[in-house]
C-alpha positions in Angstrom: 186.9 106.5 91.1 185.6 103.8 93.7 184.3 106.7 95.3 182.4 107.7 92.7 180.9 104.4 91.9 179.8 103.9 95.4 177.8 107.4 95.1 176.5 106.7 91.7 175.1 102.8 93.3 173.8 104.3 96.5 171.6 107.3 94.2 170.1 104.3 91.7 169.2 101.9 95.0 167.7 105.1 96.4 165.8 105.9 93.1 164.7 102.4 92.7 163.5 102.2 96.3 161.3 105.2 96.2 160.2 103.8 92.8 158.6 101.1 94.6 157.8 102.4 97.2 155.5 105.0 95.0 153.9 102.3 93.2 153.3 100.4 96.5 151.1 103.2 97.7 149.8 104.2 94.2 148.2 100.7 94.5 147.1 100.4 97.8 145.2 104.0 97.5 143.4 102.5 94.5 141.9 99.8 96.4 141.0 102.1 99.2 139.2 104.4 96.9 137.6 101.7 94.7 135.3 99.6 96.4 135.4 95.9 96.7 132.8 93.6 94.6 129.4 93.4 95.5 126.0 93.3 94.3 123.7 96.6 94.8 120.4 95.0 94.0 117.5 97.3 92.6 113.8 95.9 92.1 111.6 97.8 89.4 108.2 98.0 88.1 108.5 99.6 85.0 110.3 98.6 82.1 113.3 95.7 82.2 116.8 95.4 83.3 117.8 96.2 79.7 116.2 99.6 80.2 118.7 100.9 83.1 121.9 99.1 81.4 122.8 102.6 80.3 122.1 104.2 83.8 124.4 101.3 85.4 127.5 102.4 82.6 126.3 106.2 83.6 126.6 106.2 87.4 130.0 104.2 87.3 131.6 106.7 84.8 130.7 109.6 87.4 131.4 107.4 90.5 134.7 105.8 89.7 135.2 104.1 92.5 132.3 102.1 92.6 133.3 100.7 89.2 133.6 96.9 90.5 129.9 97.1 91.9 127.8 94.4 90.1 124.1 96.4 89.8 121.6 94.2 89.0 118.0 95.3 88.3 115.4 92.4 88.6 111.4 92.9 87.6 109.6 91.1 90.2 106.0 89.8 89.9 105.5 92.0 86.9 102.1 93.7 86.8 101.2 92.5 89.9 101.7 94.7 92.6 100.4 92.4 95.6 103.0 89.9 94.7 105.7 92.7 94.5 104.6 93.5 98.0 104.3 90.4 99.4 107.9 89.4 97.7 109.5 92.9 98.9 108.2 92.4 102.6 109.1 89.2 103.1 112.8 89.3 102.4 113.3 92.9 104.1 115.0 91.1 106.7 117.2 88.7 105.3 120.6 89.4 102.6 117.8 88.4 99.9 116.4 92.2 100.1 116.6 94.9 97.6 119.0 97.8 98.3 116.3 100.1 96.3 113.2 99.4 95.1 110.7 101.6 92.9 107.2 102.3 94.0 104.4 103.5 91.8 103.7 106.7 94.0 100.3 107.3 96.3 99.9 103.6 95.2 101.1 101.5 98.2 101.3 103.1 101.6 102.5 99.8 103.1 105.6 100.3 100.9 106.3 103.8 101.8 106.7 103.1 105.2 109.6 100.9 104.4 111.7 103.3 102.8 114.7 105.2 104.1 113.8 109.0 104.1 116.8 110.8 102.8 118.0 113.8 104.9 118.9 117.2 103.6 122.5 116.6 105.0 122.7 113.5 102.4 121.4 115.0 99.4 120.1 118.3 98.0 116.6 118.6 98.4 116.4 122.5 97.5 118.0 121.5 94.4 115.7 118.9 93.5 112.3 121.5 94.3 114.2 124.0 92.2 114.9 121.1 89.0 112.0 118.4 88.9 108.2 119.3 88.1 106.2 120.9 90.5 104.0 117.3 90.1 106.8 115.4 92.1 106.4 117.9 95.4 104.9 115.0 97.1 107.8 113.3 97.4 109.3 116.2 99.8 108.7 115.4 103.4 108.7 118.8 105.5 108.3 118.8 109.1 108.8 121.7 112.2 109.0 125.1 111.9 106.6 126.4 108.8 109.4 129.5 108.1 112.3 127.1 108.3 111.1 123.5 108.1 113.3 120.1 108.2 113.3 118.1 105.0 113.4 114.9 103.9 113.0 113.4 100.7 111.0 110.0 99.6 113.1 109.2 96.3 114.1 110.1 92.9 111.3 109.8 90.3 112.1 108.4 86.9 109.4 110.8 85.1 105.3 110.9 85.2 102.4 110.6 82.5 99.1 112.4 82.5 95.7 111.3 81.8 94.8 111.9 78.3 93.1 110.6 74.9 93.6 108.1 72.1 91.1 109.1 69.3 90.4 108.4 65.7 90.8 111.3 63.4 88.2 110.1 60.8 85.3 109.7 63.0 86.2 112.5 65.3 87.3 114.8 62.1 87.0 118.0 64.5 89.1 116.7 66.8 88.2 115.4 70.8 86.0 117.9 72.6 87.6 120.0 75.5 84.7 119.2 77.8 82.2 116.4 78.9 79.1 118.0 77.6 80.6 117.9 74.3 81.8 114.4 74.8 78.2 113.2 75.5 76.8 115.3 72.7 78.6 113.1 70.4 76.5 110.4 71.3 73.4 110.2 68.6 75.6 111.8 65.9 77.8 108.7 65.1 77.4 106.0 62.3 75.2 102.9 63.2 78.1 100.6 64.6 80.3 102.9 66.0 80.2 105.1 70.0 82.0 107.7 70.4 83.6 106.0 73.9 84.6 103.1 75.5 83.6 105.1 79.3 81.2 103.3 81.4 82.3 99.5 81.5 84.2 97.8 84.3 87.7 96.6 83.6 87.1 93.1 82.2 85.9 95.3 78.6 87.6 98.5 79.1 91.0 97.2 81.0 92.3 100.3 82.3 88.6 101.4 83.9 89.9 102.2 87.0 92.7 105.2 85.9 89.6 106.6 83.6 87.3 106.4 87.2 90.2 108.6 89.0 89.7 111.2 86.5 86.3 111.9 87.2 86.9 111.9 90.9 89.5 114.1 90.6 87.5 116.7 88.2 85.1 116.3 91.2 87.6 117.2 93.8 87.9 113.8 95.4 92.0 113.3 95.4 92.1 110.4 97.8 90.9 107.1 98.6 90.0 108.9 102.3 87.3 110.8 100.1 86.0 108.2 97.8 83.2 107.9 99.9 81.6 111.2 98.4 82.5 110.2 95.2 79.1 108.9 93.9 78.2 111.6 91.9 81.6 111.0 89.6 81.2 107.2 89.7 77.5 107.7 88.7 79.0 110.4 85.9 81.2 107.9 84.5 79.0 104.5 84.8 75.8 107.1 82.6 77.8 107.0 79.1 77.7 102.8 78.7 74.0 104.1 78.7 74.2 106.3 76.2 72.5 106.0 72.8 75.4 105.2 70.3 73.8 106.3 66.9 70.6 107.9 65.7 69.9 105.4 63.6 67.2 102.8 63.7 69.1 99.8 65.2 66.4 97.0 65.4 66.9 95.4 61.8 68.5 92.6 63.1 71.6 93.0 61.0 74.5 90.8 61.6 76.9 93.1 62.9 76.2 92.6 66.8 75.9 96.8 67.2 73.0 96.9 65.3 70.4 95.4 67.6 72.3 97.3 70.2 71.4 101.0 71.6 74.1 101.6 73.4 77.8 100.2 74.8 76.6 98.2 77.8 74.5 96.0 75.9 77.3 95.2 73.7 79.2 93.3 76.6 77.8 89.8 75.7 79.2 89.7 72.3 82.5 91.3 73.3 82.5 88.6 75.8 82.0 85.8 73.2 84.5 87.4 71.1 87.1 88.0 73.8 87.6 91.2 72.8 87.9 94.2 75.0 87.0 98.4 73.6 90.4 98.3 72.8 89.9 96.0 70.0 87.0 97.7 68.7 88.7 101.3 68.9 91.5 99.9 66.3 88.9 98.2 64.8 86.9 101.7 63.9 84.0 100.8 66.3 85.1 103.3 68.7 86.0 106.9 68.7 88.1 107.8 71.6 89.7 106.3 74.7 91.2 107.6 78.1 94.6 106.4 79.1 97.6 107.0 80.2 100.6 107.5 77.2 101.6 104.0 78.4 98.6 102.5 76.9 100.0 102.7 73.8 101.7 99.2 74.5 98.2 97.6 75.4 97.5 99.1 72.0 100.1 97.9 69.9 99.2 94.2 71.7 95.8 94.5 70.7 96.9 95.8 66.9 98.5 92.5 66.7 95.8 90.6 68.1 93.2 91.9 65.9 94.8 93.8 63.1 95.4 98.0 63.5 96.7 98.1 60.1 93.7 100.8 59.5 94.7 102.6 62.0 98.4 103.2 61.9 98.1 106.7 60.8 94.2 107.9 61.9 94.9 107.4 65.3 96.4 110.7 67.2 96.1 112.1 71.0 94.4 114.9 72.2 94.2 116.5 76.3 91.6 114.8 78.4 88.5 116.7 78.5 87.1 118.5 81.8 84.5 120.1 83.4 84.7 123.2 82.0 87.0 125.1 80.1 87.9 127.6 83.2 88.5 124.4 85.9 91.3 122.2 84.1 92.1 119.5 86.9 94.0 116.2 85.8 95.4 113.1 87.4 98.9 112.3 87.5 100.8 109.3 88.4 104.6 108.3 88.4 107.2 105.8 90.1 110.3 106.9 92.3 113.1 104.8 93.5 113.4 104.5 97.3 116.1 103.4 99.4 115.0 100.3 101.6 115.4 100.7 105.4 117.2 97.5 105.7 119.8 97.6 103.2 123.6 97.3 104.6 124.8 99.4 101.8 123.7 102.9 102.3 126.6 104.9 101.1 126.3 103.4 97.4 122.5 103.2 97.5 122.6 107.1 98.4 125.3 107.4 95.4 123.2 105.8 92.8 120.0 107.6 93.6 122.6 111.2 93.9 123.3 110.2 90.3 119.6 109.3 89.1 119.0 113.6 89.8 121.6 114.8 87.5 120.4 115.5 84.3 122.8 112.7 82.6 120.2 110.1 83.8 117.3 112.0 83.5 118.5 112.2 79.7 119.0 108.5 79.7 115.6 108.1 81.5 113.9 110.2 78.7 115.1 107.9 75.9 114.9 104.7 77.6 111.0 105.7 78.4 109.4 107.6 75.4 105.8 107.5 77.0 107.1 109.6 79.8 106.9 113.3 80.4 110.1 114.4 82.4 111.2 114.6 85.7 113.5 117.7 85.0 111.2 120.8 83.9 114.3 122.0 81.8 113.3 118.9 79.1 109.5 119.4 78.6 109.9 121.6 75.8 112.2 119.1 74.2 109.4 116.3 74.4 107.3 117.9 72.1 106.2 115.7 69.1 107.8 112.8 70.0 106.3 109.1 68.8 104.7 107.2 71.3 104.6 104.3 68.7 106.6 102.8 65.5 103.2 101.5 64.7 100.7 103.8 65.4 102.6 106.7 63.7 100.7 109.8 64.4 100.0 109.1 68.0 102.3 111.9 69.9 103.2 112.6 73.6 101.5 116.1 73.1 98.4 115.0 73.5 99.6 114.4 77.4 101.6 117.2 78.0 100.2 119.7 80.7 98.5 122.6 79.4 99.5 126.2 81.3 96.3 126.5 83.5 96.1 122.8 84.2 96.2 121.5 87.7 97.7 118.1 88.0 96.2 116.0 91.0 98.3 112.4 92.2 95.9 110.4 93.1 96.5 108.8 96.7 95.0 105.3 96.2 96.5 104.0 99.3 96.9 100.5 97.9 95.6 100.3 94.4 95.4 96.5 93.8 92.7 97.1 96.3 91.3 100.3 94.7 91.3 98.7 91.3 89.8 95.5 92.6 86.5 97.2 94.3 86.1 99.0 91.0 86.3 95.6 89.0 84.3 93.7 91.4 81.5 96.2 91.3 81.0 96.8 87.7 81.1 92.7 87.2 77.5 91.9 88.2 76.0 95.0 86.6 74.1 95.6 89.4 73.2 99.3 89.9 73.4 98.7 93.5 77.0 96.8 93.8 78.8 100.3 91.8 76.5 102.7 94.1 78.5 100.6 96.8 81.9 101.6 95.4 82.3 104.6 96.8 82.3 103.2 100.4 83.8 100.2 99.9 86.9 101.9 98.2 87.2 104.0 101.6 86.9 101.3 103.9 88.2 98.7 102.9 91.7 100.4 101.7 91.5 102.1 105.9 91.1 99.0 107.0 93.9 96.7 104.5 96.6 99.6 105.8 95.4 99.7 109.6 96.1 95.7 109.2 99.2 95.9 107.1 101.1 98.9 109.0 99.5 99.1 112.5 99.3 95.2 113.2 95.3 95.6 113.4 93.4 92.3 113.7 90.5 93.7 112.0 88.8 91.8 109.1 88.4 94.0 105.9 85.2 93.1 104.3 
């Protein structure tokens, strides 16, 4: 019987030894598969941190073991982008630094050279030229052999827009004309106080001037800042319609209403100056029958429905395709931001993670609702884009208006830096002297050479 017992003892102490011992290495295999706290620090441009919460909750659920990662995303210097460059390079080199950062693509070159390119052996590049829109092929680096090149890959885009336009459906009852012959026969045909565009003023009247100006340089086959420099003719095109008669109607009664002693946009500046309104007012306002933007505008317009009333024009305002040369030669400007993993950081393995997540199509779901105005980044959901809401406001105004058409070539603009591109643009349409925009072209092509030659090369040169 004391035998017995001493076998029945000795079983139980073995049982309860490997017990522990089980649990003991349960535990420590948990912490060696679930990494220790830390921050992974992510700087954006577009939106707010509230935007990616659900991309943070996302990428943990399909990476487990980077569950105890705190991920902050942080908005730096918002809508400036020198500031965001200045802030970006001068903490590179110290613990401050992001980890990733987005950049507004073919916008800053001085940025793009401080990314880490991505190899084919850390992610899969054929899969993302087989998912994502033929717009993002940019972003694929190829080098050697032209039958079997080396790849690399920039980043992971977070979806694009295309140019396109806002119009009003009661003065432009027929809809906005395909091309820009039609668009300038409009001019003479409309009511006494109303034009048919806001094209032809600098940015301090029509803000977003300098995205309309790449569209006539890219319909004229100029597609980088290297070529602005024979970009007069579309400069010239686009400066003619502030010229342009805006109604057939006698306008020298001397009414009260400051269009009527006007004959066309550019002398309206002085009033819209006093007023401190910009075309954007004045196209919720009825004055004016169609602008160029971007889908994204559509939060400039809601602003400026607040500011000066849009209740009018919460279900006459709809979108349309941006009009072209010709019917046959459909060429449009694209633009789009990517995250990119900085050079510097000292966390690599869950930087690549994150931006391995950001190309599933989880996050490019999450990306789609978090960002109606964008078109997105996986070809798959185009079709599922169609007739959504840009605004709970303006009701009417859809994403279709932006959405590529079959034939349509879509250009991305290489800027080089745009806060310079956008400045020269400003800076010449501010005196209204013909001669300071006939300067524009050069300038734009020079002076950018020269601000990345400084930036990237070290150059002491002085850019004029």
């Amino acid at each position: 019987m004391a035998r017995r017992k001493i076998i029945f003892f000795a079983i139980v102490t073995f049982i309860v030894v490997a017990l522990v011992f089980g649990i003991i290495s349960v535990i420590n295999m948990q912490k060696k598969n679930t990494i220790s706290p830390e921050d992974l620090n992510i700087w954006i441009t577009e939106g707010t941190s509230k935007n990616y919460e659900p991309l943070i909750e996302g990428f943990k659920q399909q990476f487990p073991e980077y569950k105890n990662i705190n991920i902050k995303f942080e908005k730096k210097a918002a809508g400036d982008p020198d500031r965001y460059r200045t802030f970006i390079l001068s903490v590179l080199s110290d613990k401050t630094s992001p980890d990733i950062f987005m950049i507004p693509a073919g916008e800053d070159a001085i940025l793009e050279n401080k990314i880490a390119l991505l190899t084919e052996e850390n992610i899969d590049i054929n899969a993302f030229e087989n998912s994502f829109d033929t717009v993002f092929r940019g972003l694929v680096v190829s080098s050697g052999s032209l039958v079997n090149p080396t790849k690399n890959l920039k980043g992971v885009p977070i979806g694009y827009e295309t140019l396109g336009v806002f119009y009003n459906s009661a003065l432009l009852r027929s809809g906005v004309p395909s091309t820009w012959i039609q668009v300038q026969n409009l001019y003479g045909k409309f009511p006494v106080d109303t034009f048919p565009t806001n094209l032809g003023l600098g940015p301090k009247f029509t803000p977003n001037a300098a995205n309309v100006l790449t569209a006539f340089l890219v319909q004229d086959n100029i597609k980088s800042y290297k070529e602005a420099a024979d970009g007069g003719r579309a400069i010239d095109n686009y400066a003619s319609y502030a010229k342009l008669q805006g109604s057939s109607q006698d306008q020298s009664d001397g009414g009260e209403d400051f269009y009527n002693t006007q004959t066309n946009l550019e002398n309206t500046t002085s009033m819209l100056a006093k007023e401190k309104l910009t075309t954007f007012d004045q196209f919720l306002q009825g004055k004016i029958g169609m602008i160029i933007g971007y889908p994204s505008l559509i939060t400039e317009l809601e602003k400026s429905a607040k500011r000066v009333g849009g209740s009018t024009s919460a279900n006459i305002i709809q979108t349309a395709p941006l009009p072209s040369q010709s019917t046959r030669n459909i060429t449009n400007n694209a633009k789009y931001s990517y995250f990119a993993i900085a050079r510097t950081t000292n966390k690599p393995n869950i930087s690549l993670a994150f931006l391995q997540y950001l190309m599933s199509e989880d996050a490019q779901r999450i990306l789609l609702r978090e960002f109606p105005y964008l078109l997105p980044a996986h070809k798959k959901f185009l079709e599922t884009k169609k007739g959504t809401g840009l605004s709970s406001i303006l009701k009417n105004a859809k994403i279709d208006g932006f959405i590529p058409r079959p034939s349509e070539n879509l250009v991305l603009f290489d800027y080089g830096v745009k806060s310079e591109f956008d400045a020269i643009i400003e800076n010449g349409f501010a005196s209204n002297n013909e001669s300071d925009i006939n300067e524009i072209p050069d300038k734009i092509t020079q002076k950018i050479s020269c601000t990345i030659n400084v930036q990237i090369n070290q150059s002491d040169a002085k850019c004029e």
